[in-house]
C-alpha positions as CSV (number, residue, x, y, z in Angstrom):
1,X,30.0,-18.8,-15.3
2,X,28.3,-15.9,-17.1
3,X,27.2,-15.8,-20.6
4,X,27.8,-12.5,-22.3
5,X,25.9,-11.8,-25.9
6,X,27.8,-9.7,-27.9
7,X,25.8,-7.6,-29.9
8,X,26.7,-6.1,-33.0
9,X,26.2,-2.5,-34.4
10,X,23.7,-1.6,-30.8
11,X,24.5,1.4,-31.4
12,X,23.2,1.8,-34.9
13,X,20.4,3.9,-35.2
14,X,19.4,2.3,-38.6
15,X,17.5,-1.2,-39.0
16,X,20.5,-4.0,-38.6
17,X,19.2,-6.6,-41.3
18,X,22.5,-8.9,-40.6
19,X,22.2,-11.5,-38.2
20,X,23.1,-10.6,-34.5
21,X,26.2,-12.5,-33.5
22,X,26.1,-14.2,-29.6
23,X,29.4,-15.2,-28.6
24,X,30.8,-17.0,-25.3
25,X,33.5,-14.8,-24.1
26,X,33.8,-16.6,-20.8
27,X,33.0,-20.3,-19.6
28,X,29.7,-20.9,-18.1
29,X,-20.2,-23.4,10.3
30,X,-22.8,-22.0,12.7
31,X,-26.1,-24.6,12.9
32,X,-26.0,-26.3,9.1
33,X,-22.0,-25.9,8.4
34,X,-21.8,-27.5,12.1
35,X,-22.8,-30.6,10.2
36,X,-19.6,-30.7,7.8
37,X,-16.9,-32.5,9.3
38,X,-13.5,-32.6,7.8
39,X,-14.5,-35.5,5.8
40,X,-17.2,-33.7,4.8
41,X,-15.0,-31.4,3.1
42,X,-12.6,-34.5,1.8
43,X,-15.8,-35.5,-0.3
44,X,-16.6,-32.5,-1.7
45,X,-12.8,-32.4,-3.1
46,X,-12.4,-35.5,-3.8
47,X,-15.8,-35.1,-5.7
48,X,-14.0,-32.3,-7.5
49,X,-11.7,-34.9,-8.5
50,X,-13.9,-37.4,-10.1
51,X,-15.7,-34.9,-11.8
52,X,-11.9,-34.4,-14.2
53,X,-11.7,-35.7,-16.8
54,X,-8.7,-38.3,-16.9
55,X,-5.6,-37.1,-18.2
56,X,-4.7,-37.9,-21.8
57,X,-1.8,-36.1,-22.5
58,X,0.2,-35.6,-26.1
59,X,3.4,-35.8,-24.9
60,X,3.4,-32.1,-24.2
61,X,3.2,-28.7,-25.7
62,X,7.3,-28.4,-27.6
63,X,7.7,-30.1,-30.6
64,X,11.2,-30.9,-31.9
65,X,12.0,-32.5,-35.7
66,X,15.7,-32.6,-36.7
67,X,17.1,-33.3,-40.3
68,X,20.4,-34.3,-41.2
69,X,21.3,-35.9,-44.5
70,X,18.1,-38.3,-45.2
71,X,18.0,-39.1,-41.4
72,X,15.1,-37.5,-39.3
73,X,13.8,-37.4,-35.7
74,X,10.5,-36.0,-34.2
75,X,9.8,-36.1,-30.9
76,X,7.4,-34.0,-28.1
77,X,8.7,-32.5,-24.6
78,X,6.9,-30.7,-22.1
79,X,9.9,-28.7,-20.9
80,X,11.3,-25.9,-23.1
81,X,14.9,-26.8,-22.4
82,X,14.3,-30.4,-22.9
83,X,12.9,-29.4,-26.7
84,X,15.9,-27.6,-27.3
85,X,18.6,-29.7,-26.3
86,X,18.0,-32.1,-28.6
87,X,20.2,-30.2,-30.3
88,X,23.1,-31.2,-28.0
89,X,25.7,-33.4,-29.1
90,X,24.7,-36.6,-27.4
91,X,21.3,-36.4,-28.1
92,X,21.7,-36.1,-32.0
93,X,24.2,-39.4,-31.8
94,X,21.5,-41.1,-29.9
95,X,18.1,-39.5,-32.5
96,X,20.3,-40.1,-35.5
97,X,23.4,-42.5,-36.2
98,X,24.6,-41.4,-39.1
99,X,24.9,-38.0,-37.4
100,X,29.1,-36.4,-36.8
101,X,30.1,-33.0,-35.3
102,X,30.7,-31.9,-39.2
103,X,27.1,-32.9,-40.6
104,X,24.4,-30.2,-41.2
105,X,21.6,-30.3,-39.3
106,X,18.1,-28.5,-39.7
107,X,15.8,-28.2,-37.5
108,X,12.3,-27.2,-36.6
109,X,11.3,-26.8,-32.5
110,X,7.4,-25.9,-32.7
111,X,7.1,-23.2,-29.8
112,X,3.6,-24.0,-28.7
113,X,2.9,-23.3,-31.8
114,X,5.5,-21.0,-33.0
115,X,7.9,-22.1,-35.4
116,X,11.8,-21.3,-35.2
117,X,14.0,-22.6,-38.0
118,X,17.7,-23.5,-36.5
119,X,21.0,-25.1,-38.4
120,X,24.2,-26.0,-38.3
121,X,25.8,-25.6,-41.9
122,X,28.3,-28.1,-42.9
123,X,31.4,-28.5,-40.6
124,X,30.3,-25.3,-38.7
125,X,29.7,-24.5,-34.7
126,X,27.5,-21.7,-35.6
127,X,24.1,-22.1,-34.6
128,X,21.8,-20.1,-36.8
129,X,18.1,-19.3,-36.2
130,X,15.6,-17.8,-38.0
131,X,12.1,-16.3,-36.8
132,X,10.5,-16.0,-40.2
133,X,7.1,-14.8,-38.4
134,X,8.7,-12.3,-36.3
135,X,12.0,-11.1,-39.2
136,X,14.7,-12.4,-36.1
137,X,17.7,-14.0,-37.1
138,X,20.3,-14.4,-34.7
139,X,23.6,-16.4,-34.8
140,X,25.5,-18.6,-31.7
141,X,29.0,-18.7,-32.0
142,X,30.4,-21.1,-29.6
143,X,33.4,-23.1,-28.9
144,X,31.4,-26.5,-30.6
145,X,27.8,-27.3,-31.0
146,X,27.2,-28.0,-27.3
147,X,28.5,-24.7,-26.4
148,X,26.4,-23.0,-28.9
149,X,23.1,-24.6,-28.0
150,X,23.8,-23.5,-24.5
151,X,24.5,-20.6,-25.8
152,X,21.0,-20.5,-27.3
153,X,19.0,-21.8,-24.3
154,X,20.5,-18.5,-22.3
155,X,19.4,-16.3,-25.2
156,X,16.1,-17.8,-24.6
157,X,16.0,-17.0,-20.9
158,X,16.6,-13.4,-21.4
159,X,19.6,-12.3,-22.7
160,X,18.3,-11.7,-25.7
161,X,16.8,-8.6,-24.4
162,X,13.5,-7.1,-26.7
163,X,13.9,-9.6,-29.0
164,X,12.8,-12.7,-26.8
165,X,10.5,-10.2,-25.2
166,X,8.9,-9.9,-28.8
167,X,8.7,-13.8,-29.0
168,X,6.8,-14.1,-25.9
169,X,4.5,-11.2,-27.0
170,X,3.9,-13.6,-30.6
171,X,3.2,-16.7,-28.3
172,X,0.5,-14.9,-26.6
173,X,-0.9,-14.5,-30.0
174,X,-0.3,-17.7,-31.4
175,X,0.1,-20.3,-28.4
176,X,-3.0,-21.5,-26.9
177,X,-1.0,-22.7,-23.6
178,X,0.7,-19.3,-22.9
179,X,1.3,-19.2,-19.2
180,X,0.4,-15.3,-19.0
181,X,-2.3,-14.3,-21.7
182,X,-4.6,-15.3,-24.6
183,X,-6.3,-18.1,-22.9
184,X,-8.9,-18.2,-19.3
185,X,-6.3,-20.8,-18.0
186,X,-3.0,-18.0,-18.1
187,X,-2.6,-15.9,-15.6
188,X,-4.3,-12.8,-17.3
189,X,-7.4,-14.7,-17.6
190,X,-7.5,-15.9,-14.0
191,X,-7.0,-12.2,-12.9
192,X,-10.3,-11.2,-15.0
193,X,-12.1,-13.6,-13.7
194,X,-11.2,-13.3,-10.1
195,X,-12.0,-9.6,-10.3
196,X,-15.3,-9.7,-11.9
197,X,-16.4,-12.4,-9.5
198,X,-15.1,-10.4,-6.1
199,X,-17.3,-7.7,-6.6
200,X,-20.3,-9.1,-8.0
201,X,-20.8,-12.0,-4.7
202,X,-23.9,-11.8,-3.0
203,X,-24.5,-12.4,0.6
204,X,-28.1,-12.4,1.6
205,X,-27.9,-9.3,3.7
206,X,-27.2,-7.4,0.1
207,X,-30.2,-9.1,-1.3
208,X,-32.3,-8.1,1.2
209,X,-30.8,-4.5,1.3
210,X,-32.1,-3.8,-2.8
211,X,-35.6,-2.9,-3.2
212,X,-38.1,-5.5,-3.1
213,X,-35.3,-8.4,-1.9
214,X,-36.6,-8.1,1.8
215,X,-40.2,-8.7,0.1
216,X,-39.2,-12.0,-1.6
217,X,-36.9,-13.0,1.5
218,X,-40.0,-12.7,3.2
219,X,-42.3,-15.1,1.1
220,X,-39.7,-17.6,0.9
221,X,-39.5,-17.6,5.0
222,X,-43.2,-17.7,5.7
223,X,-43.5,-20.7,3.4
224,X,-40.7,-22.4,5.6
225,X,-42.8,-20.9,9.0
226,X,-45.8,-22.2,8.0
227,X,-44.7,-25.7,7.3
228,X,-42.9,-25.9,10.4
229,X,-45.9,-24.4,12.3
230,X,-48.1,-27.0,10.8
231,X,-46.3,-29.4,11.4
232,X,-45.5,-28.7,15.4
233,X,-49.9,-28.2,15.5
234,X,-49.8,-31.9,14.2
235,X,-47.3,-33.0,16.7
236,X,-48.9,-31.3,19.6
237,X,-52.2,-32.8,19.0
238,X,-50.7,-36.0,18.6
239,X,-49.3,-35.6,22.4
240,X,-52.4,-34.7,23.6
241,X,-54.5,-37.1,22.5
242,X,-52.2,-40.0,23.3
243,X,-52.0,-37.7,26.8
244,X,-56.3,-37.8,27.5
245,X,-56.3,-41.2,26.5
246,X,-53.3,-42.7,28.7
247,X,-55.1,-41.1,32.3
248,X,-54.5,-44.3,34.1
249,X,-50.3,-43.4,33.6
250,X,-50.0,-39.5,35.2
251,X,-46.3,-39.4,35.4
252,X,-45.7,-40.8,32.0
253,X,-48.1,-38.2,30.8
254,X,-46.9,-35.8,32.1
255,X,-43.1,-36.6,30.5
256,X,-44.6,-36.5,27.3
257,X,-46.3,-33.4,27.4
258,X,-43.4,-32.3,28.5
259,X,-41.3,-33.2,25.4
260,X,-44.1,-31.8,23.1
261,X,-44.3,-28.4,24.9
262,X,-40.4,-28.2,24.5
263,X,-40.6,-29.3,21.2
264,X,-43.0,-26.9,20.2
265,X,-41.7,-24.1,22.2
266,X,-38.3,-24.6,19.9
267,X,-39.9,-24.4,16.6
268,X,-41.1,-20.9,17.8
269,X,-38.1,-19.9,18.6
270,X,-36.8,-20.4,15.3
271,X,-39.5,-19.5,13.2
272,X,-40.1,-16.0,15.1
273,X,-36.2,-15.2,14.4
274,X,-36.5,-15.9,10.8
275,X,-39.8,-14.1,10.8
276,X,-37.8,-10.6,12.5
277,X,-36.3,-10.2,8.5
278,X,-39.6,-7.8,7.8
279,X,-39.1,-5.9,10.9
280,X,-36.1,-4.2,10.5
281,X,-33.1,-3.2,8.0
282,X,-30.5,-5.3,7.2
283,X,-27.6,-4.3,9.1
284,X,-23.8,-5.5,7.7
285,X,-21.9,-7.9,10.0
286,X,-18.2,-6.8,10.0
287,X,-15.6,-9.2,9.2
288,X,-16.0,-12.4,7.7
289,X,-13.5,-15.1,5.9
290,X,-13.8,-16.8,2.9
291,X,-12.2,-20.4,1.6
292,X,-13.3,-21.3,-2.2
293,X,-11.8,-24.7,-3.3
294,X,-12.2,-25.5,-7.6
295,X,-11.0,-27.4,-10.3
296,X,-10.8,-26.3,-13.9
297,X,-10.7,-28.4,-17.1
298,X,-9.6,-26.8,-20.5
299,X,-9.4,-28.3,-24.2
300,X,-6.4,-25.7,-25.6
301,X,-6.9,-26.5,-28.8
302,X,-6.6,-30.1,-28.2
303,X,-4.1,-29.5,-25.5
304,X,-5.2,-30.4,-22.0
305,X,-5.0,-27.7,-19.4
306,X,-6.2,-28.9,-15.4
307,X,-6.3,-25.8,-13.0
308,X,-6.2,-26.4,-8.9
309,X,-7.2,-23.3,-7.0
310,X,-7.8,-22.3,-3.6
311,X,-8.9,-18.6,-2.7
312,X,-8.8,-17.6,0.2
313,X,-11.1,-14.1,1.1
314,X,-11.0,-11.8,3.7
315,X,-14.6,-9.3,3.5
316,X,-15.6,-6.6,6.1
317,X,-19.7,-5.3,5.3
318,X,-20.0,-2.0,7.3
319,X,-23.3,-1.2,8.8
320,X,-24.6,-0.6,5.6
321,X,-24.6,-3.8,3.8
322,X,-24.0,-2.6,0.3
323,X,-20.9,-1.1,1.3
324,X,-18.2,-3.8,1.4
325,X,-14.2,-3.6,1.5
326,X,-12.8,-6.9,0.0
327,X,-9.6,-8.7,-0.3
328,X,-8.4,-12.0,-2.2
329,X,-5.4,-14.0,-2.9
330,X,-6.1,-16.7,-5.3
331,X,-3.4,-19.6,-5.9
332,X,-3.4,-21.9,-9.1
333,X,-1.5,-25.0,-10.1
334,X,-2.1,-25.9,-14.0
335,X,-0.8,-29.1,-15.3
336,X,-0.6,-28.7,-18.8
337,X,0.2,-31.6,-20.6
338,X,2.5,-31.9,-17.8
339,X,4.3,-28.7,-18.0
340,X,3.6,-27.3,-14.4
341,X,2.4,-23.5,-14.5
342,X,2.1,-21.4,-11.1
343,X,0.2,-18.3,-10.1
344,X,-0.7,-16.1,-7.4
345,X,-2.8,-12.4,-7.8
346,X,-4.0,-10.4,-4.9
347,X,-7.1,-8.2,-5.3
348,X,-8.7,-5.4,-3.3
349,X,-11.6,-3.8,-4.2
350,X,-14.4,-1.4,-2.1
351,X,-18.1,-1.7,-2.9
352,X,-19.9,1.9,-3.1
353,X,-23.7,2.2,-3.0
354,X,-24.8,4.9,-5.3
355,X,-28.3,3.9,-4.8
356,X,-30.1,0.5,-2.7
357,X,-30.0,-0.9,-6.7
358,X,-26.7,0.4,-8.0
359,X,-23.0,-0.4,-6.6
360,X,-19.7,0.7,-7.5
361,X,-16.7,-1.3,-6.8
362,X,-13.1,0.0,-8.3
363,X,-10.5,-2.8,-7.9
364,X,-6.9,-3.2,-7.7
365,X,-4.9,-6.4,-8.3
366,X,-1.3,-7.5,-8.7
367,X,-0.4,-10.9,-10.2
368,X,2.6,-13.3,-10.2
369,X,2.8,-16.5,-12.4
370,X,4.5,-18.4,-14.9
371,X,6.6,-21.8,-16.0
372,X,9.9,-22.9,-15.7
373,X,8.1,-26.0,-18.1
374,X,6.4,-23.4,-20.7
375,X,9.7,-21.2,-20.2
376,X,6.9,-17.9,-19.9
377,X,6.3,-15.7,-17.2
378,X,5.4,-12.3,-15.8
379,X,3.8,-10.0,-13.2
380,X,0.4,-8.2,-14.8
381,X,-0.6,-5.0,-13.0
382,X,-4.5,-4.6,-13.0
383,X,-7.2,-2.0,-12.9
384,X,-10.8,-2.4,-12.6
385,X,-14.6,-0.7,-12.5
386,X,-17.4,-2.6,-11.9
387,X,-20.6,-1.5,-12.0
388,X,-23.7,-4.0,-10.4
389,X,-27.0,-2.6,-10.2
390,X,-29.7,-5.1,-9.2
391,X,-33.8,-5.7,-9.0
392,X,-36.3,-7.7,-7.8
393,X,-38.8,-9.4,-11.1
394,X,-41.3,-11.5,-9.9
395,X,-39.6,-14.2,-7.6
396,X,-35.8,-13.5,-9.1
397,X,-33.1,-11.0,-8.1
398,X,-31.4,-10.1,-11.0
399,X,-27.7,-8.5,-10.9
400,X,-26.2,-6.9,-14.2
401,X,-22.6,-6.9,-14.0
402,X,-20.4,-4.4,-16.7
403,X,-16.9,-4.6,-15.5
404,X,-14.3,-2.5,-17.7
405,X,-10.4,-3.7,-16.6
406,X,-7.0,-2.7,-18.1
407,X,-4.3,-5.6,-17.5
408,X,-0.6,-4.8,-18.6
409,X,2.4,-7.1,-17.9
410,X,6.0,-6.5,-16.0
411,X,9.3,-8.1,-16.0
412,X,9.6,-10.8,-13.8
413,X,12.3,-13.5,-12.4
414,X,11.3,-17.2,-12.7
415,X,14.0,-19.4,-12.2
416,X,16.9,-18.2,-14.5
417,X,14.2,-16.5,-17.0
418,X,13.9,-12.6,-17.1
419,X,10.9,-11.7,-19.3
420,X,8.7,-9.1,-20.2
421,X,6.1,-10.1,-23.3
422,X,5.6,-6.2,-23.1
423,X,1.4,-7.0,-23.2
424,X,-1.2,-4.4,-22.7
425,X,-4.9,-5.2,-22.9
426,X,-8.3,-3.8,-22.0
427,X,-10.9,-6.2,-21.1
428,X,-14.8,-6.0,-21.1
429,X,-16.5,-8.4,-18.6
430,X,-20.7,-8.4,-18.7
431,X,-22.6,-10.8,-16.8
432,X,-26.4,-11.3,-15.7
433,X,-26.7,-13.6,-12.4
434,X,-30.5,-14.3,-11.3
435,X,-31.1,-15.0,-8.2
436,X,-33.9,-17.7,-6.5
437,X,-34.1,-18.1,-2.4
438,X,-35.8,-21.4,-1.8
439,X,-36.6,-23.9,1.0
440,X,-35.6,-27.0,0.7
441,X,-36.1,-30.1,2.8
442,X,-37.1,-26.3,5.2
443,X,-33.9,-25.1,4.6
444,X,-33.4,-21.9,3.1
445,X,-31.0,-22.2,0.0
446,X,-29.9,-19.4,-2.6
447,X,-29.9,-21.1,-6.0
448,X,-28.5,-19.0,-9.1
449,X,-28.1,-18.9,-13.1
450,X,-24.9,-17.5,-13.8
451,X,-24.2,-15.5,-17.6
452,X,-21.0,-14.2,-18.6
453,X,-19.6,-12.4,-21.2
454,X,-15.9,-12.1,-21.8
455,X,-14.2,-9.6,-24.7
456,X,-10.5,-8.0,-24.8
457,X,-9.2,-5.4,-26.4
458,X,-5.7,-4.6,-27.0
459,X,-2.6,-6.5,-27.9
460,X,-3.6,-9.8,-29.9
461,X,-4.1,-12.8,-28.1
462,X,-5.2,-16.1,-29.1
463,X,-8.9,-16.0,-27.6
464,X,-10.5,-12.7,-27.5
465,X,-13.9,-13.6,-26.7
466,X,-15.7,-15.9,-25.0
467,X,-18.7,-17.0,-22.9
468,X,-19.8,-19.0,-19.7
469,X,-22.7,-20.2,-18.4
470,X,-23.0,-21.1,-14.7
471,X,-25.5,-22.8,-12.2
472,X,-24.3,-22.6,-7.8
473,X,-26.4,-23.6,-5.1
474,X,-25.9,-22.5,-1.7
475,X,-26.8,-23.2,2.0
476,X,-27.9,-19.9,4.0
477,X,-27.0,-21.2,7.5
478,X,-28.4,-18.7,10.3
479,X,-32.0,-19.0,11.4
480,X,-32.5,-14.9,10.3
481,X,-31.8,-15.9,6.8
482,X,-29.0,-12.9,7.2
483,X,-25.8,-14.5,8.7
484,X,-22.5,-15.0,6.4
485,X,-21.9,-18.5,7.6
486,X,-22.9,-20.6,4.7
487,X,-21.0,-23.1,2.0
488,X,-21.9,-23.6,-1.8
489,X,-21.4,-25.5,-4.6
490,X,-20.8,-24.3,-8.1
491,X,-20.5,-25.3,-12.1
492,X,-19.5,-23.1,-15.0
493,X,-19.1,-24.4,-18.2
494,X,-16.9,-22.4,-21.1
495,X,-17.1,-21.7,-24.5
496,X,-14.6,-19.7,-26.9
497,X,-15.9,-17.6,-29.8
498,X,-12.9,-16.7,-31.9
499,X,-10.7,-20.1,-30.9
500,X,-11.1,-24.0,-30.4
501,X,-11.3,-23.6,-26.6
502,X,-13.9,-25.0,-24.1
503,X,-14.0,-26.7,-20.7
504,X,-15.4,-26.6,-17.2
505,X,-14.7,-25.5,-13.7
506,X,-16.4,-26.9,-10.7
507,X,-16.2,-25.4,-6.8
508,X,-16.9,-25.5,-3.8
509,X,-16.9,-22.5,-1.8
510,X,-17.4,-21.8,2.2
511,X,-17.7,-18.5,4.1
512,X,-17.3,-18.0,7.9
């Protein structure tokens, strides 16, 4: 049955420094990727897994410590309702024997990491709490204690209107696990970073589209050529002489100059496709898909925060390969200190060339996420520029990314909750990747160095700035060097300037 909160004076258009009063009015892979097999691609997540650390958890992120006479309890919960209904009946006889229906009671519930004061006085029902932080005091008047504590737990899930609003905009501030903003795990962060990196990917038709990439494409390929071309020379004479010296055996001879000649004739098959890169321009190959797999681990300020995502891509590269229309649905599952957190944000974004060295790429994204657990949630609407200009130094590519993004959050319904933290923030994302193609074992790889820069701007949150440093290798899997099919692997390590926050993400990433 519904809960109804009875304000009093709403109408008042002067500041109502008396308690508000809540009363219950009624009851209640082309060629290389052809060599991963689905167990392949169980090992590489299962190594994902290894590389986590195990799981030490606190107990979880809600702290409760009740008072009554000299008796005390304290005691952690990962579920916001759970913290809070210690304050039921039953569960105070249980933390404190001495405790009856007409005992005061005070108590403390830390709100990861916001404090709010509740008590019963003295033979009273009404619950009383007290934001000192945020100047809210509210009152529940129920039937008994139960019924005000349930009374309380609604409040909590919205019917307290701007003023639970404005305690979800604090605990972006202040929490370190917020489900929505202030830290790279909530879903504000995610959404940052999942922008920044759909526009500044590389596939190797780009790289060899910006001046002087073809060059170094090029130098990388002939080394391969030659190698292979040396060592099909070796082969051949090999056949031949075991051929001129084995005259008394014709037929057999002639088998195995058969097998050399169509040994040989392959390797010039494939090293005069790989040698066409230098003959023409790159041209864009239409649609392609995109699976990236990852794990994430993050010290919160000594809470433990594990991210599983899966992003799945969708790219089309028009004729010219710098221009490329984009679109990504990332979805995350965060255990934090077993308070379960979930997320989902689709992108689009349109790469422009404004030069063969300078790209465009204006973004749009829409986000879902939040906890039932963490009681937090909402939908974040963002906005996003990125600008990536590239050259070719030495034997590098090196991209520039400055990214510029606003982020600002709507209501949403998760479960029974109805928030809106009302947050608003601008957010400045520079990186530098560098670029190396390589053979190895002859087969051509991209390897990169990864440098980002992260800084918001805005509303307060708990982290504002901080930095990551990343290292991926790749397979390029086509003999041209130019084809989309490849798979990669990935590290990125974290560091917060302004907060006691660090961690790693590791991925594994495969485009078809």
């Amino acid at each position: 049955m519904k809960i109804r909160p009875v304000i009093r004076n709403s109408n008042s258009t002067t500041p109502n420094t008396r308690p508000i009063i809540y009363a219950r009015t009624s009851p209640r892979l082309k060629h290389y990727i052809c060599l991963l097999t689905p167990s392949d691609l169980l090992f590489f997540i299962m190594l994902l897994a290894v590389l986590s650390p195990p799981l030490l958890h606190a107990g979880g992120v809600f702290t409760t410590n009740i008072t009554s006479g000299t008796d005390n309890f304290s005691a952690s919960f990962s579920n916001v309702e759970e913290a809070f209904e210690q304050l039921d009946k039953q569960q105070l006889e249980q933390a404190i024997p001495s405790y009856t229906d007409i005992s005061p009671v005070n108590a403390i519930v830390d709100f990861r990491g916001l404090d709010m004061n509740f008590s019963f006085a003295s033979g009273s029902n009404d619950l009383v709490m007290n934001i000192a932080n945020l100047d809210i005091n509210e009152v529940f008047s129920g039937t008994s204690r139960d019924d005000s504590g349930d009374l309380l737990v609604e409040y909590l899930k919205g019917a307290g209107l701007d003023s639970v609003n404005k305690i979800h905009k604090e605990l972006a501030r202040t929490s370190s696990t917020d489900p929505v903003a202030g830290n790279p795990a909530s879903l504000m962060g995610m959404m940052v970073n999942n922008n920044f990196s759909l526009s500044m990917s590389m596939n190797p038709m780009s790289f060899a589209s910006t001046p002087g990439g073809k060059a170094l494409l090029n130098a990388v390929v002939s080394s391969g050529s030659s190698s292979s071309s040396s060592s099909s020379s070796s082969s051949s004479s090999s056949s031949s002489s075991s051929s001129s010296s084995s005259s008394s055996s014709s037929s057999s001879n002639t088998g195995m100059s058969s097998k050399a000649t169509t040994s040989e004739s392959d390797t010039e098959i494939s090293t005069s496709s790989i040698s066409t890169l230098g003959s023409s321009e790159p041209v864009g190959i239409g649609s392609s898909f995109g699976i990236d797999v990852s794990h994430s681990f993050l010290d919160l300020d000594d809470n433990k925060a594990n991210t599983e995502t899966i992003i799945f891509e969708y790219q089309y590269q028009f004729e010219d390969p710098l221009k490329v229309l984009r679109l990504k649905m990332p979805l995350a599952v965060t255990d934090t200190e077993d308070s379960i957190t979930y997320d989902v944000d689709v992108g689009i974004a349109f790469s422009y060339p404004i030069t063969r060295s300078w790209t465009l790429t204006p973004g749009l994204s829409y986000g879902l996420g939040g906890s039932e657990d963490l009681g937090g949630g909402a939908a974040i609407n963002g906005y996003s520029l990125l600008s990536s200009f590239r050259f070719v130094y030495g034997n590098y590519l090196y991209n520039i990314g400055n990214m510029v993004g606003h982020y600002s959050t709507a209501s949403v319904s998760l479960g029974d909750y109805e928030i809106d933290p009302g947050i608003s923030n601008t957010v400045y994302r520079n990186g530098l990747v560098i670029l190396k193609p390589s053979l190895i074992f002859n087969i051509p790889t991209m390897l990169q160095l990864i440098l980002i820069d992260t800084r918001y701007s805005g509303d307060d949150l708990y982290t504002e700035h901080y930095n990551e440093i990343g290292f991926a290798f790749g397979l390029i899997t086509d003999d041209d060097l130019l084809a989309e099919d490849s798979f990669n692997l990935g590290f990125t390590y974290l560091d917060a300037t302004d907060a006691n926050i660090k961690g790693y993400k590791v991925n594994f990433g495969y485009r078809f």
